[in-house]
C-alpha positions in Angstrom: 0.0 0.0 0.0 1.4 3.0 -0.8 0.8 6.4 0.9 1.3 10.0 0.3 3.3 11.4 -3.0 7.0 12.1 -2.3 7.2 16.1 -1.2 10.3 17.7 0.4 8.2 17.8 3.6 6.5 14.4 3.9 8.6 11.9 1.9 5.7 8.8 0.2 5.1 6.1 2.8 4.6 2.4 1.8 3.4 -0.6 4.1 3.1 -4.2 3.7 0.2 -6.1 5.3 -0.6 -9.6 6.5 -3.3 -11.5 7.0 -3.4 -15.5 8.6 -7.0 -15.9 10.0 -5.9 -18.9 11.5 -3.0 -17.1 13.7 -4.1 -13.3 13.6 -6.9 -11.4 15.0 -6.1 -9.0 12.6 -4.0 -7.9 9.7 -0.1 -7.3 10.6 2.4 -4.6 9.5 5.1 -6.9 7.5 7.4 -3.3 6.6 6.7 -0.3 6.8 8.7 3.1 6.1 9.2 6.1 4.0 11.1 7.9 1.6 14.0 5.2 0.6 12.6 2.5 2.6 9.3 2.6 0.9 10.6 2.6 -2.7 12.2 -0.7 -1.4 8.8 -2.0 -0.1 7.3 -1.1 -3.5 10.0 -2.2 -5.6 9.6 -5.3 -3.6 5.8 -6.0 -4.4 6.6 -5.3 -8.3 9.0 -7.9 -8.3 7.0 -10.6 -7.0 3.8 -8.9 -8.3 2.0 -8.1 -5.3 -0.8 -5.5 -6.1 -0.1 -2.2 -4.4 -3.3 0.1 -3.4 -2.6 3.2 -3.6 -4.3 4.5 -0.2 -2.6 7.6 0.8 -4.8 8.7 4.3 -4.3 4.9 5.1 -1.0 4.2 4.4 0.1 7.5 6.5 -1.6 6.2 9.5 0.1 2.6 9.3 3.0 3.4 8.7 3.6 4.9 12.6 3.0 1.4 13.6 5.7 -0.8 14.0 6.1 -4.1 12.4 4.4 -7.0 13.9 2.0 -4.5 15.5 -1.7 -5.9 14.3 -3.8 -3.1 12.9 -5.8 -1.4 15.2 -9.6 -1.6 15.7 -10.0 2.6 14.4 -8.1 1.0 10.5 -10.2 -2.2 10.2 -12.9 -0.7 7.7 -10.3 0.8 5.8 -8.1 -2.2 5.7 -10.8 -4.1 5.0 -11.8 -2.0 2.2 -8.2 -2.6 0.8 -8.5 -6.7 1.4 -11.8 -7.2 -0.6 -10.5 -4.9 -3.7 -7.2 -7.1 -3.6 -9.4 -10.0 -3.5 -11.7 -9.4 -6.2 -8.2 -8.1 -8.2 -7.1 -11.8 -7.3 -10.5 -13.3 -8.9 -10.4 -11.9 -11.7 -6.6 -12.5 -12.6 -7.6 -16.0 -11.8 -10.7 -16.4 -13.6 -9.1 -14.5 -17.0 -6.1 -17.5 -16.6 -9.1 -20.1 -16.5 -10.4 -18.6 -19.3 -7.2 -18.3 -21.3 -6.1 -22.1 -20.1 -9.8 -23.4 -21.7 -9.2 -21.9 -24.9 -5.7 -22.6 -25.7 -7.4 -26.4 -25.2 -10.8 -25.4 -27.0 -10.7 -26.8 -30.1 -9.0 -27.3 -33.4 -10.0 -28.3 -36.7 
């Protein structure tokens, strides 16, 4: 998630999030930094593509967190938020490679 545009005063922000349902009680901070450190995290997603949200507000009030620390109860409908887009993001890549696996399959002459 990335947070607000790179300015002299507030250098951009950047925080990783994770979620296990079966250990967590809510998402964690993974990283989390700015300026340098979050054109690392970013640099990061790209190169495993991990989608990155661009949530500025959100990503400003993470990152003071430290890692580990589980978002607080105040972020949850805006993390949330961020989980389902991701989500549908990750149905939809999935779906358009079940539909490109079926018709490299679907028929010849």
């Amino acid at each position: 998630m990335a947070g607000s545009p790179p300015s002299p005063q507030t250098p951009r922000a950047a925080v990783a999030l994770g979620y296990n349902p079966e250990k967590d009680s809510a998402p964690r901070v993974l990283a989390a930094g700015r300026g340098e450190l979050a054109e690392a995290i970013l640099a990061q997603a790209d190169r495993h593509r991990v989608p990155v949200v661009e949530q500025h507000p959100l990503a400003d009030a993470l990152v003071k967190l430290q890692v580990g620390a589980s978002v607080p109860p105040e972020l949850y409908a805006a993390v949330a938020e961020v989980l389902a887009y991701l989500w549908r993001v990750e149905q939809q890549q999935a779906d358009a490679q079940a539909q490109a696996r079926a018709g490299k399959g679907g028929g010849g002459a």
